[in-house]
Each structure stands twice: as structure tokens, then as C-alpha cells.
N, CA, C and O of each residue as an XYZ file, in Angstrom:
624
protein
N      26.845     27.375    -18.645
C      26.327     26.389    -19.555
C      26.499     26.943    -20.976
O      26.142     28.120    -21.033
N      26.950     26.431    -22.168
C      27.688     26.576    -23.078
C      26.261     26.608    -23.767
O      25.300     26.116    -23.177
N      26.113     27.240    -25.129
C      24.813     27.095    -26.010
C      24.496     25.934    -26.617
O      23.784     26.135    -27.601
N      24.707     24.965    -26.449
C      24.784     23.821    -27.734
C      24.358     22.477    -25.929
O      24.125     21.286    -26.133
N      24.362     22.958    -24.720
C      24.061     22.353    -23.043
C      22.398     22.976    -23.439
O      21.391     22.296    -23.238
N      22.372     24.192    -23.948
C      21.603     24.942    -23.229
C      19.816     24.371    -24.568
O      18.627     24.281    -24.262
N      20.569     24.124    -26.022
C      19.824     23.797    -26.882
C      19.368     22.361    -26.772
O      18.353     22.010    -27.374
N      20.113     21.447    -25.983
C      19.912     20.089    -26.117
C      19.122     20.347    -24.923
O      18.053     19.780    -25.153
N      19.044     20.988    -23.565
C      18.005     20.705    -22.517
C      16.376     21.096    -23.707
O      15.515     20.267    -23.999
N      16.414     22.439    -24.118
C      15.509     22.804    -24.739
C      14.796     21.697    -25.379
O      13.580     21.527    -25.297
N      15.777     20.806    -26.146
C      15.164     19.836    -27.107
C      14.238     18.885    -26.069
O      13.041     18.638    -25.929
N      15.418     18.525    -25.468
C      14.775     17.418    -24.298
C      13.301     17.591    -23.736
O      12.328     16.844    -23.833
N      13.502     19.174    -22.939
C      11.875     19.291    -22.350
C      10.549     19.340    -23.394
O       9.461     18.861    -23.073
N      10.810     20.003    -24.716
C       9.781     20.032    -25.942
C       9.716     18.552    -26.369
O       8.668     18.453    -27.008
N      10.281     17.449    -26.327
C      10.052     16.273    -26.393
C       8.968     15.337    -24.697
O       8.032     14.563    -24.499
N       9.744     15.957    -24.120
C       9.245     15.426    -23.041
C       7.697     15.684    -22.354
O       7.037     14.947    -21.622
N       7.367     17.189    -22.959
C       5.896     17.698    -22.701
C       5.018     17.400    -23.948
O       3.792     17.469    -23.859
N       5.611     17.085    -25.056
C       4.907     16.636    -26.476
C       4.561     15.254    -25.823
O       3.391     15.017    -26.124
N       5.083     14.224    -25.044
C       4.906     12.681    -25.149
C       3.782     12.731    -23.797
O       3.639     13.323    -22.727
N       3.332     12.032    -24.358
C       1.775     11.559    -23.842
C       1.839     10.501    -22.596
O       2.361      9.389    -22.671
N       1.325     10.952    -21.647
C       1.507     10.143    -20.278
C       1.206      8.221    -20.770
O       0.529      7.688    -21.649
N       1.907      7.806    -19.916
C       2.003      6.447    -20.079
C       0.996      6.170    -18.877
O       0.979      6.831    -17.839
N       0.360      5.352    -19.098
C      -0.492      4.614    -17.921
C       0.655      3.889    -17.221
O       1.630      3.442    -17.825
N       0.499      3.821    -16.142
C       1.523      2.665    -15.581
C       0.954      1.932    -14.025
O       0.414      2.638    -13.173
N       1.145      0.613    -13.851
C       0.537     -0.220    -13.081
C      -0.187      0.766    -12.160
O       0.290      1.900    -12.160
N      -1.328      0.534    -11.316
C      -2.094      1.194    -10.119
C      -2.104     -0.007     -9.673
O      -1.971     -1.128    -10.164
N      -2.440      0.790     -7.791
C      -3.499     -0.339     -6.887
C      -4.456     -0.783     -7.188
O      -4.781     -1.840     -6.647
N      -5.332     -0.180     -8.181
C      -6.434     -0.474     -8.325
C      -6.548     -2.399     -9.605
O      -7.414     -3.273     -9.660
N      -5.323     -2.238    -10.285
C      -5.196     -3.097    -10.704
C      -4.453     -4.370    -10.393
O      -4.446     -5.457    -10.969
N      -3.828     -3.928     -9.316
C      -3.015     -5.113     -8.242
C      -3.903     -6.065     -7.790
O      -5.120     -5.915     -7.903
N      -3.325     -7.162     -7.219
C      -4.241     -8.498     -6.064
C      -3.561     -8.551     -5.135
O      -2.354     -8.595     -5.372
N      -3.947     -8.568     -3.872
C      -3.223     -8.530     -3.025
C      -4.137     -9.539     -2.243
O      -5.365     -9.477     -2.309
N      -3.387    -10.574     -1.415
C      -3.385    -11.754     -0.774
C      -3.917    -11.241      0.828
O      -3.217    -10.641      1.643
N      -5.230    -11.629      0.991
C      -5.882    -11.620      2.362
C      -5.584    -12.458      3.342
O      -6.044    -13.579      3.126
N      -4.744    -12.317      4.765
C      -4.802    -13.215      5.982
C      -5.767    -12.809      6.842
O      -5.500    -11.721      7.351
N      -7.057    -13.412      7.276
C      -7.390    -12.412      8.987
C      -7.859    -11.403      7.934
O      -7.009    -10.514      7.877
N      -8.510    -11.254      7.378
C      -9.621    -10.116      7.027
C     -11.034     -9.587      7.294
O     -12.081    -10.200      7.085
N     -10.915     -8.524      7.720
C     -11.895     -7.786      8.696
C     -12.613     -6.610      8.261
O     -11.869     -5.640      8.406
N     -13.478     -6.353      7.899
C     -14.283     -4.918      7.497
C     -15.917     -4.718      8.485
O     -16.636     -5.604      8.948
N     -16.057     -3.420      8.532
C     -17.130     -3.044      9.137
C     -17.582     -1.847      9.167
O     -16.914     -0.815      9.114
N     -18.894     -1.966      9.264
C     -19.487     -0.789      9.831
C     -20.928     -0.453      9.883
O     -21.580     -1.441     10.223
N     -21.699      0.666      9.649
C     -22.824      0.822     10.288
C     -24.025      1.126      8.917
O     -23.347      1.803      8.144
N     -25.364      0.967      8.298
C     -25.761      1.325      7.831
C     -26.889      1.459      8.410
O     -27.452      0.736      9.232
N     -27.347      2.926      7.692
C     -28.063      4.121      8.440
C     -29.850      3.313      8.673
O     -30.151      2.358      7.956
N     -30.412      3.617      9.262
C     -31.793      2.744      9.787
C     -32.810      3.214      8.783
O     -32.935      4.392      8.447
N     -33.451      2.319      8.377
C     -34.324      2.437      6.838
C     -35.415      3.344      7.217
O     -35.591      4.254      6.408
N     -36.174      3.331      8.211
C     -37.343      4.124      8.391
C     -36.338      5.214      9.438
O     -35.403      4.926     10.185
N     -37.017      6.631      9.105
C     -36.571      7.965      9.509
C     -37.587      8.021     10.419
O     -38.698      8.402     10.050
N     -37.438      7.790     11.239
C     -37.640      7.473     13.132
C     -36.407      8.457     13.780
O     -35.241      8.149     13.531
N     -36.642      9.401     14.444
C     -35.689      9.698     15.252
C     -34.680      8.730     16.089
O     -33.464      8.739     15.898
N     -35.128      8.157     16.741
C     -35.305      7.178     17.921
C     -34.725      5.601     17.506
O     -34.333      4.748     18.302
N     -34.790      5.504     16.139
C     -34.622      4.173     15.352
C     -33.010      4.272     15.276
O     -32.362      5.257     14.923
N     -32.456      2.858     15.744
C     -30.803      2.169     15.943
C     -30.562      2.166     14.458
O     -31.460      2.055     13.623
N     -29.046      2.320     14.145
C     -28.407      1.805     13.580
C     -28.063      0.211     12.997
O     -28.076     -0.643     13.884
N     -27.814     -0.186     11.861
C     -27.358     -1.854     12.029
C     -26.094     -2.174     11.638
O     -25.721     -2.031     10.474
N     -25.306     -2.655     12.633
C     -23.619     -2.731     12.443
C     -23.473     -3.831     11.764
O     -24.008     -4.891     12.087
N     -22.706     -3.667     10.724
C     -22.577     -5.187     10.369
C     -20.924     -4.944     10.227
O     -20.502     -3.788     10.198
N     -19.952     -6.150     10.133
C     -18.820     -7.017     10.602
C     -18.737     -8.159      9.063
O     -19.501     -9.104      8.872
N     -17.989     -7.872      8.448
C     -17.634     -9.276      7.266
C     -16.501     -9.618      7.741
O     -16.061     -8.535      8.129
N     -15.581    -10.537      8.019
C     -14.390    -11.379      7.837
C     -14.448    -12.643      7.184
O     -15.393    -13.396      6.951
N     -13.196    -12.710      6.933
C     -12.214    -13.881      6.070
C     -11.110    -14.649      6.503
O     -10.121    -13.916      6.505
N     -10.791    -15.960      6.924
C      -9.761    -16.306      6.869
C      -9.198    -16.222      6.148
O      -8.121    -16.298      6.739
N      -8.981    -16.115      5.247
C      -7.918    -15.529      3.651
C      -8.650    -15.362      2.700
O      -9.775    -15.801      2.942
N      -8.540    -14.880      1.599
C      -8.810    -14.683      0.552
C      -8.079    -13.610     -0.433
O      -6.867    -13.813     -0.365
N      -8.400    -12.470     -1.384
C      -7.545    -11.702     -2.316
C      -8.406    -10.527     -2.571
O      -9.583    -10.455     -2.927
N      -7.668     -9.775     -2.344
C      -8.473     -8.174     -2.925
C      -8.106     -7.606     -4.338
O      -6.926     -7.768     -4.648
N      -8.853     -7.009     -5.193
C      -8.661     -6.738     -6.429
C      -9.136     -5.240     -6.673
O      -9.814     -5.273     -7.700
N      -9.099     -4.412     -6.360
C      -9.942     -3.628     -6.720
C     -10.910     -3.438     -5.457
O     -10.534     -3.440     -4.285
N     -12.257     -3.270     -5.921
C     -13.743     -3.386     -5.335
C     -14.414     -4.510     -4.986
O     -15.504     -4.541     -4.415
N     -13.606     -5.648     -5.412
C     -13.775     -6.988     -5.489
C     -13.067     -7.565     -4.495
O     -11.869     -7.705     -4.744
N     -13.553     -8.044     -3.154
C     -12.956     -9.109     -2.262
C     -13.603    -10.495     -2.128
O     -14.719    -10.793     -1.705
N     -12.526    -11.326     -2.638
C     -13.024    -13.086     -2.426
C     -12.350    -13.591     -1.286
O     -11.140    -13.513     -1.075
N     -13.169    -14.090     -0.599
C     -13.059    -14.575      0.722
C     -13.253    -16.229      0.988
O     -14.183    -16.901      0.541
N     -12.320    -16.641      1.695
C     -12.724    -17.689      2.223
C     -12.672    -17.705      3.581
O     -12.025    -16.865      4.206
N     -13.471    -18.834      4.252
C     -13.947    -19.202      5.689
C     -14.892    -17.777      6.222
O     -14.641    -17.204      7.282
N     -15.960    -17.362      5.310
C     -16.562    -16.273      5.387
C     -17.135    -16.732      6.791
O     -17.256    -17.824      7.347
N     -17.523    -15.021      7.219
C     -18.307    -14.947      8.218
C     -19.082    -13.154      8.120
O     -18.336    -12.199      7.904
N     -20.394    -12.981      8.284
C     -21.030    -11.687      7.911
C     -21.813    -12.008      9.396
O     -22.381    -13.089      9.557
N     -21.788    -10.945     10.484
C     -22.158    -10.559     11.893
C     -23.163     -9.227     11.561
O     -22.647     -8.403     10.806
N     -24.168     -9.000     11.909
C     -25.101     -7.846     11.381
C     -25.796     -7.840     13.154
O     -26.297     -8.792     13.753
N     -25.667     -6.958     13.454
C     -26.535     -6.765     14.980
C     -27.228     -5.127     15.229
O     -26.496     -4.232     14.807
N     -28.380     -4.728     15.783
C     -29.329     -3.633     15.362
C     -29.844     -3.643     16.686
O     -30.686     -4.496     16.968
N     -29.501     -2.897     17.464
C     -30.080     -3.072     19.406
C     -31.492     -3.551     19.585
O     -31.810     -4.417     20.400
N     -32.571     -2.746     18.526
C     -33.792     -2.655     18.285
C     -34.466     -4.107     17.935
O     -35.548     -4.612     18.233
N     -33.442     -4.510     17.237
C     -34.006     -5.755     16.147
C     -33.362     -7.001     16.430
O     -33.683     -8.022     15.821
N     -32.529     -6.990     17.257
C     -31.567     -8.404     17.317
C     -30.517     -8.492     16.279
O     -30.351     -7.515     15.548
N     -29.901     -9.386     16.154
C     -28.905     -9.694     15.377
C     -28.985    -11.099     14.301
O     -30.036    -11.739     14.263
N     -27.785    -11.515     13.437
C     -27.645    -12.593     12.762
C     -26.207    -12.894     12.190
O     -25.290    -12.267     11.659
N     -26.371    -13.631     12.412
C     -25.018    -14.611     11.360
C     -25.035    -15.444     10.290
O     -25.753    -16.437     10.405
N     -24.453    -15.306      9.314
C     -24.255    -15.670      7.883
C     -23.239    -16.316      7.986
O     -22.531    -15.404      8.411
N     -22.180    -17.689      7.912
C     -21.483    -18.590      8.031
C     -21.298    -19.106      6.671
O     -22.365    -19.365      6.115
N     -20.141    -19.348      5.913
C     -20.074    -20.030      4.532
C     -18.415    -20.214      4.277
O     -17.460    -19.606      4.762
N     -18.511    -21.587      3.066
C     -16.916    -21.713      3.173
C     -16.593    -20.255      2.388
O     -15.554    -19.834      2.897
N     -16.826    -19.786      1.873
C     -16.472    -19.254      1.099
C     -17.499    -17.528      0.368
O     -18.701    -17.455      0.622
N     -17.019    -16.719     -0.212
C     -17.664    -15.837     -0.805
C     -17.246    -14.159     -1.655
O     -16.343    -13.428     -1.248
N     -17.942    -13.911     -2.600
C     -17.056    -12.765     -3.317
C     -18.091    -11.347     -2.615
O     -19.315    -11.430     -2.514
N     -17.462    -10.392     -2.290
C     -17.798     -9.393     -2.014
C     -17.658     -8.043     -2.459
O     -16.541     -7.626     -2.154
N     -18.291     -7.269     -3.008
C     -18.139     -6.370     -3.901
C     -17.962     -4.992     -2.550
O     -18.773     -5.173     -1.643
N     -17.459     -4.297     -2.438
C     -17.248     -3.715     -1.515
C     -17.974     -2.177     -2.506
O     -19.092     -2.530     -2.881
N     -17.873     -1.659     -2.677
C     -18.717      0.027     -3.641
C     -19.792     -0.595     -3.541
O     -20.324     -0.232     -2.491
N     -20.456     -1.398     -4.105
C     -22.116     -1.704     -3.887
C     -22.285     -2.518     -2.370
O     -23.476     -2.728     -2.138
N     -21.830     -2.767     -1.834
C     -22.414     -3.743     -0.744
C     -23.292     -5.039     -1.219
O     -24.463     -5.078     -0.842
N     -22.798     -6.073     -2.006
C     -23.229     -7.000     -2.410
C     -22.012     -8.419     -1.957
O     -20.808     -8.643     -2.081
N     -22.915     -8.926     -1.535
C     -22.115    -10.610     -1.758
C     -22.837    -11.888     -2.151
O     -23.998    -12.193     -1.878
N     -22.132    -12.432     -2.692
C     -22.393    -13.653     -3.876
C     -21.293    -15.279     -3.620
O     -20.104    -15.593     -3.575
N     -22.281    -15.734     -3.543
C     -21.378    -16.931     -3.398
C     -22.122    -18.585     -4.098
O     -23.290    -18.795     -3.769
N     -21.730    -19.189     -4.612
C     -22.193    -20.381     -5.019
C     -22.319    -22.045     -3.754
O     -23.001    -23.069     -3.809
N     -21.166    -21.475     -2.661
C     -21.052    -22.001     -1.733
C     -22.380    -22.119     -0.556
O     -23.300    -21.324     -0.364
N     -22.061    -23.488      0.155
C     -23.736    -23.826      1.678
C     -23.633    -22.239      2.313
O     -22.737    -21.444      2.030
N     -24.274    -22.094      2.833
C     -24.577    -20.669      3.496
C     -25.630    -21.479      5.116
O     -26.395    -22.425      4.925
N     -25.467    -20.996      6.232
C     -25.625    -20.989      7.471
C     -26.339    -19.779      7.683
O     -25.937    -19.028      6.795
N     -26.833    -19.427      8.090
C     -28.137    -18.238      9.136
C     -27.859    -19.028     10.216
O     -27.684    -20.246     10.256
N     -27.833    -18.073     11.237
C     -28.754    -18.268     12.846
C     -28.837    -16.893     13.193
O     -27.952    -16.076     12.939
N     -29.955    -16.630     13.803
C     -30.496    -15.579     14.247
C     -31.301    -16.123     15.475
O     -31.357    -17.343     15.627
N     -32.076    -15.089     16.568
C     -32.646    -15.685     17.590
C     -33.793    -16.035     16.859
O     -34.502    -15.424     16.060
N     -33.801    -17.320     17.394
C     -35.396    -17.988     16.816
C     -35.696    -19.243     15.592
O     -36.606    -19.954     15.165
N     -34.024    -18.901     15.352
C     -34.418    -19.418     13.915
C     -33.093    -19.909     13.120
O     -32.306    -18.973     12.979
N     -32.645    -21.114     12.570
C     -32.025    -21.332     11.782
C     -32.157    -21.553     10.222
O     -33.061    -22.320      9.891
N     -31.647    -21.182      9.548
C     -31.565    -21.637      7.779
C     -30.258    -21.809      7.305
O     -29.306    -21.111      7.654
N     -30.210    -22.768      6.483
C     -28.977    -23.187      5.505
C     -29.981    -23.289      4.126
O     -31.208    -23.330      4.031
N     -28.363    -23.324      2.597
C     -28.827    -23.102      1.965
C     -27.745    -23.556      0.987
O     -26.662    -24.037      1.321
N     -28.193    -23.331     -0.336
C     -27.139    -23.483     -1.412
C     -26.915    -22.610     -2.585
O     -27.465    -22.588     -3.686
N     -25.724    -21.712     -1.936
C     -25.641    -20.630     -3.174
C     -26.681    -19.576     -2.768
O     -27.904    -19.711     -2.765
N     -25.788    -18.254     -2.348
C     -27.170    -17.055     -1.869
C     -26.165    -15.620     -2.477
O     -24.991    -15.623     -2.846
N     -26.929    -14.731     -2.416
C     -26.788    -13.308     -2.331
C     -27.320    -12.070     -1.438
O     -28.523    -11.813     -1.395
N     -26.444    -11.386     -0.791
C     -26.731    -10.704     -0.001
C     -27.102     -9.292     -0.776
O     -27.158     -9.570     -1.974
N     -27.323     -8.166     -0.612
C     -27.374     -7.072     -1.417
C     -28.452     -6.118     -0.652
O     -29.311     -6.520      0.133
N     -28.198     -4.600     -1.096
C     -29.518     -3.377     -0.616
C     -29.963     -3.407     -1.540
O     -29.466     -3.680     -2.633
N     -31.298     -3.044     -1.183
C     -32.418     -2.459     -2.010
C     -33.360     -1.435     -1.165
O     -34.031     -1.594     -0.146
N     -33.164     -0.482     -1.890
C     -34.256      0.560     -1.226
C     -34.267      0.543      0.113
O     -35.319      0.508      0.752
N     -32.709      0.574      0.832
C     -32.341      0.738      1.826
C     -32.886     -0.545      2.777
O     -33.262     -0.267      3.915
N     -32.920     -1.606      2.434
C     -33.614     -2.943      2.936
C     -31.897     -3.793      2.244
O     -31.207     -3.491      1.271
N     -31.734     -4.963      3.350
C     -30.722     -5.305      3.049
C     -31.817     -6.854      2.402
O     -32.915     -7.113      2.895
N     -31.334     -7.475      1.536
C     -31.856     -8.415      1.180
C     -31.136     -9.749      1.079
O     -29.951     -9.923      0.794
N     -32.028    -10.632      1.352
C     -30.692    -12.345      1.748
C     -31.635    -13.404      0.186
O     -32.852    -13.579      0.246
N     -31.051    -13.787     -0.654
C     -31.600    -15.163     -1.544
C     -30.978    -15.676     -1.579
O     -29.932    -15.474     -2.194
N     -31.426    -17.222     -0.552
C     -30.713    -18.409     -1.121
C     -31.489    -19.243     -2.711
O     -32.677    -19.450     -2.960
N     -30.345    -19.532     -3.469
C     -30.992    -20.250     -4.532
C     -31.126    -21.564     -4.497
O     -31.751    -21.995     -5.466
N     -30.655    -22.617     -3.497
C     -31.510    -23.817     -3.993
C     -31.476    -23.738     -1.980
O     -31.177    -22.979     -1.058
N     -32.093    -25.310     -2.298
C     -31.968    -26.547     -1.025
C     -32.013    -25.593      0.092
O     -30.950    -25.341      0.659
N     -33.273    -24.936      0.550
C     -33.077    -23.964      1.722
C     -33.706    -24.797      2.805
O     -34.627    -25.556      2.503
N     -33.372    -24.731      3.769
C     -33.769    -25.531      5.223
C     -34.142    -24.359      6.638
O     -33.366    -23.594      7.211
N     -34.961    -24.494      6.773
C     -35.627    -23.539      7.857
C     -36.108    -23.972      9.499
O     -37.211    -24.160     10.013
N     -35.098    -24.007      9.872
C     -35.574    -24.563     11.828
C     -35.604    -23.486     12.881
O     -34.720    -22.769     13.350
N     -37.037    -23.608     13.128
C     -37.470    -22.130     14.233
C     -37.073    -22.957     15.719
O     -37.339    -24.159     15.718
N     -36.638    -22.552     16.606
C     -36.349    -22.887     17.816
C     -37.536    -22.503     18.532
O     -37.580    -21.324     18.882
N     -38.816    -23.484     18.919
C     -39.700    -23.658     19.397
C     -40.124    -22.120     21.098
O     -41.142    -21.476     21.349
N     -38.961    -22.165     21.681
C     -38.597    -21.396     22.403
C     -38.723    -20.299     22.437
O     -39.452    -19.646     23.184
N     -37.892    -19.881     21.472
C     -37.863    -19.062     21.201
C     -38.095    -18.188     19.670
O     -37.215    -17.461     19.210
N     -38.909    -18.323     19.260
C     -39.923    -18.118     18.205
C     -40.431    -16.814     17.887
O     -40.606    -16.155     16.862
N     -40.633    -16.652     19.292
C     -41.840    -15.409     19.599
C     -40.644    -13.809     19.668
O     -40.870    -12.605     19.786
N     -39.099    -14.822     19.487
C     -38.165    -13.505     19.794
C     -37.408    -12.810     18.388
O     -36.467    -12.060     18.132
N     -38.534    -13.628     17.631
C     -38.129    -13.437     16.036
C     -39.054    -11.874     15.875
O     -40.193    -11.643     16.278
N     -37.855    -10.712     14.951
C     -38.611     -9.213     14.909
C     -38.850     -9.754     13.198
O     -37.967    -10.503     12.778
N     -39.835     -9.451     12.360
C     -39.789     -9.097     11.030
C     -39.566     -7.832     10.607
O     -38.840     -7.853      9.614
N     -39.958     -6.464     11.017
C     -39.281     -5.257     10.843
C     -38.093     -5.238     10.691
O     -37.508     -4.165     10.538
């Protein structure tokens, strides 16, 4: 390599470590198009009971778009079942789900059934608090206990 090969690489790399990284597109800033979307898993049992179950919960989507931390869903469905406690279902056209916090939000009717008991609603939020998962619907809430089975409703 001749001196004048050897001065122009020189130049090149002292230019090239002087210039300041470029940001350039991430996943994190992409959208990517949901078919058949499925997430799950287990959060840990609020009272420290040896002996005290787990509660699995299950979100899917017939489609919707991921962004980030941010999944919007449509033809929602949220499955939550706890051996101890029974289970429930959350049904809605639609809903945004924050996946890092465990929150979902939707302006859309919302469906409950659980044993014992039905509710619909308009426009709710799901979310933890102090290790308590919490459900608010904001308007038009409707509440039908199945006479039957009533007594198979846990509040814990």
C-alpha cells in the first residue's frame, strides 16, 4: 500500500469515529399488523399464603397492530382462571392494551361472565393495583346473578 492509500484510509477512519451515531429506524418504533393474537400468563397470588394458586390469565385478538408496548386489538377476548377462585371472561369488540404495565382500555360494550354472574357495560379499564387486578366499567353497567348459582360467586 503506497503512502498517499495509506493517508487517505487514515483520513477516512478520523472522520468516521469523529461522526456521531445516527439513530436509525428500531422495532420499537415499527407497527406491525396482528392476525390470531395470543398472549399469556400467570400473576403471582396477592396474599402470601403458601398454599394460595396462581391466576392465569390469556388476552387474544382477532387482529389488531402492535407498536411498541402498545397492542390494539380487535374481537378482544381476556380468559383469567385461579383453581382457588374460579374463573372469568371479558368479551369486547375491541381494545388497547398496554403490555409493560398490564393495563387495558377500551371505549367499546364490554361482556363479563363469571360463575354466578353476568355484567355488560360501556367503556371499561382493566389494570393492577397493589397487586389486586381491578375491572371499571364507565357507563350503562348491567348486572345478572344466575339465581343458581349465586352462592358459587368467591369475592376474595
Amino acid at each position: 500500500m503506497n503512502s498517499n492509500a495509506v493517508k487517505c484510509m487514515i483520513v477516512l477512519l478520523v472522520l468516521a469515529l469523529g461522526l456521531p451515531a445516527q439513530k436509525g429506524p428500531s422495532l420499537q418504533d415499527s407497527q406491525f399488523s396482528l392476525h390470531g393474537f395470543k398472549a399469556g400468563g400467570v400473576f403471582p397470588e396477592e396474599e402470601a399464603e403458601a398454599d394460595a394458586a396462581a391466576t392465569a390469565w390469556e388476552i387474544s385478538g382477532e387482529s389488531g397492530w402492535m407498536q411498541g408496548e402498545l397492542v390494539q386489538l380487535r374481537g378482544f377476548l381476556l380468559k383469567l382462571h385461579n383453581p382457588q377462585k374460579g374463573g372469568l371472561i371479558i368479551r369486547s369488540p375491541g381494545c388497547e392494551f398496554q403490555r409493560g404495565v398490564w393495563e387495558l382500555k377500551s371505549d367499546d360494550a364490554m361482556l363479563l361472565q363469571a360463575d354466578g354472574l353476568q355484567a355488560s357495560g360501556l367503556g371499561y379499564d382493566v389494570y393492577r393495583k397493589d397487586d389486586k387486578l381491578m375491572l371499571v366499567v364507565r357507563s350503562t353497567v348491567h348486572i345478572r346473578f344466575h339465581k343458581g348459582k349465586i352462592k358459587n360467586i368467591k369475592l376474595n
